[in-house]
C-alpha positions in Angstrom: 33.4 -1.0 13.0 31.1 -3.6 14.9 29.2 -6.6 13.3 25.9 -4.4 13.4 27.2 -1.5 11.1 28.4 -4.0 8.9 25.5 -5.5 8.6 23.5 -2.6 7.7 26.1 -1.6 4.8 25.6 -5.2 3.4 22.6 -5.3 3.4 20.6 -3.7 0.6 16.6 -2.7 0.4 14.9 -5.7 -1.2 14.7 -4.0 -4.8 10.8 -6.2 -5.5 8.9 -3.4 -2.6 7.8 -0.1 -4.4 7.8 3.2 -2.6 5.0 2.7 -0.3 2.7 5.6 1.9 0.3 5.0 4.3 -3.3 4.5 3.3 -1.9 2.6 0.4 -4.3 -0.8 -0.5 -1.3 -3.3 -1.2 -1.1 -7.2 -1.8 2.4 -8.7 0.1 3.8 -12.1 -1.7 5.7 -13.7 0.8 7.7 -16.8 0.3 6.7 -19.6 3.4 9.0 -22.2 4.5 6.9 -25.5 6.3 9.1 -28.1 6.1 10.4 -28.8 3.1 8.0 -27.3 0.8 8.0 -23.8 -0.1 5.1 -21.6 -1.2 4.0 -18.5 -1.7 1.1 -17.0 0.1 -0.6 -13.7 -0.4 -2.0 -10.9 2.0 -3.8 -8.2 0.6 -4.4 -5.2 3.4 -4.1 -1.2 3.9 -0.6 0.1 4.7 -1.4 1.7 8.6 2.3 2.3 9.2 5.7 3.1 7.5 8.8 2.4 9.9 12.0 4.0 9.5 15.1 2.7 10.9 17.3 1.4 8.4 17.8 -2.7 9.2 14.7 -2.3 10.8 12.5 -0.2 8.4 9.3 -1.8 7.3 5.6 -1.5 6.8 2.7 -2.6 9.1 -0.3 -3.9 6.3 -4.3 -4.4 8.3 -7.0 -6.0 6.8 -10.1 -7.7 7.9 -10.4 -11.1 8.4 -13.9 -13.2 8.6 -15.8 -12.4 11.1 -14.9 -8.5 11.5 -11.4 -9.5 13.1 -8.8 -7.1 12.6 -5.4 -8.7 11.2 -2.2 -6.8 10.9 1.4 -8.4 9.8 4.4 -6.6 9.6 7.3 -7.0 7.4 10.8 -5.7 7.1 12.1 -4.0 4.1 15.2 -5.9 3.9 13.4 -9.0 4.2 14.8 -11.3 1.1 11.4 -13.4 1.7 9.0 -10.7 0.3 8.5 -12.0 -3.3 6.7 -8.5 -4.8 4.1 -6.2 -3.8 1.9 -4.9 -5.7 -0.2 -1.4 -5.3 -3.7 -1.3 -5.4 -4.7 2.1 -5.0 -3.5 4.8 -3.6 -5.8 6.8 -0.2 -5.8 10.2 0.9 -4.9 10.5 4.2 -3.5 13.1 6.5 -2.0 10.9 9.2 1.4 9.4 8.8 0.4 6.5 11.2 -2.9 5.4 10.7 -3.6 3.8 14.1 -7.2 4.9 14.3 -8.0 2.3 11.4 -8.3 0.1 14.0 -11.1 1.2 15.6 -13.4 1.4 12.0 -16.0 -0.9 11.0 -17.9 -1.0 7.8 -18.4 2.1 5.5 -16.7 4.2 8.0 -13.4 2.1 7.5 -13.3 3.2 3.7 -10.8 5.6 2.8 -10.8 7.7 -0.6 -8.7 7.4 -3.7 -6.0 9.9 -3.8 -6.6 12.1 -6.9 -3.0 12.6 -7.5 -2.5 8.8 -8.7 -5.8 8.5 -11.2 -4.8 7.0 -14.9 -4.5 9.1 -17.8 -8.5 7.9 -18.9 -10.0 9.0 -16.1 -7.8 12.6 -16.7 -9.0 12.9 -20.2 -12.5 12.6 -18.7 -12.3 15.2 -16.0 -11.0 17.4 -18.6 -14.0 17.0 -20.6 -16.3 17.9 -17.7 -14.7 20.6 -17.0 -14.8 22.8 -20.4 -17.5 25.2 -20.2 -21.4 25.1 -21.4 -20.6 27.2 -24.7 -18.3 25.1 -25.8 -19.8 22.1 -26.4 -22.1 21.4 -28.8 -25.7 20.2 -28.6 -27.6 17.8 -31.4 -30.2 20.6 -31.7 -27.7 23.5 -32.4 
């Protein structure tokens, strides 16, 4: 056994990063070291990329910065200086690499919710759209 395979069984997924998908809106906390100060600093972006590779597995996050420029960071799944993430909302998309991201501006950069993911109010809602006309009931009736 070398030193790399024996890294990669001692070394466990950081337990703080939910199952992520691509499209997902997301909000990294990452733990910075200047100095000797530590502190925590936030990036909120789209996931555009999900890596696979054991030790190397992580997640690419975009988001735009002032002045329309495009800023991407990635980080490692193992990584022990990811603090949380939190999940924003979930996007439908039908790419597993969503490199074309880069390329959208404005409106066209929006991507839609993914249905699957909506909370149980907005269910109960639907639901009640969807019965039909006879059986509701009208002031007059």
């Amino acid at each position: 056994m070398n030193l790399v395979e024996s890294l990669e069984k001692s070394l466990q997924p950081n337990a703080k990063i939910p199952v992520l998908q691509p499209g997902d809106t997301v909000r990294v906390h990452q733990r910075i070291v200047e100095g000797d100060r530590e502190r925590i600093q936030v990036f909120q972006g789209t996931v555009i990329r999900l890596r696979k590779g054991g030790v190397n597995a992580g997640f690419t996050v975009r988001r735009i910065a002032s002045n329309n420029i495009g800023v991407e960071r990635t980080y490692l799944l193992m990584s022990p200086r990811i603090e949380k993430v939190e999940v924003l909302r979930h996007a439908k998309v039908r790419r597993a690499q969503l490199y074309y991201f880069r390329d959208l501006k404005g409106k066209s950069a929006r991507l839609k919710e993914r249905l699957a993911q909506r909370p149980a109010a907005a269910k109960s809602a639907a639901a009640g759209a969807a019965q039909p006309d006879s059986a509701k009931t009208t002031p007059g009736e």
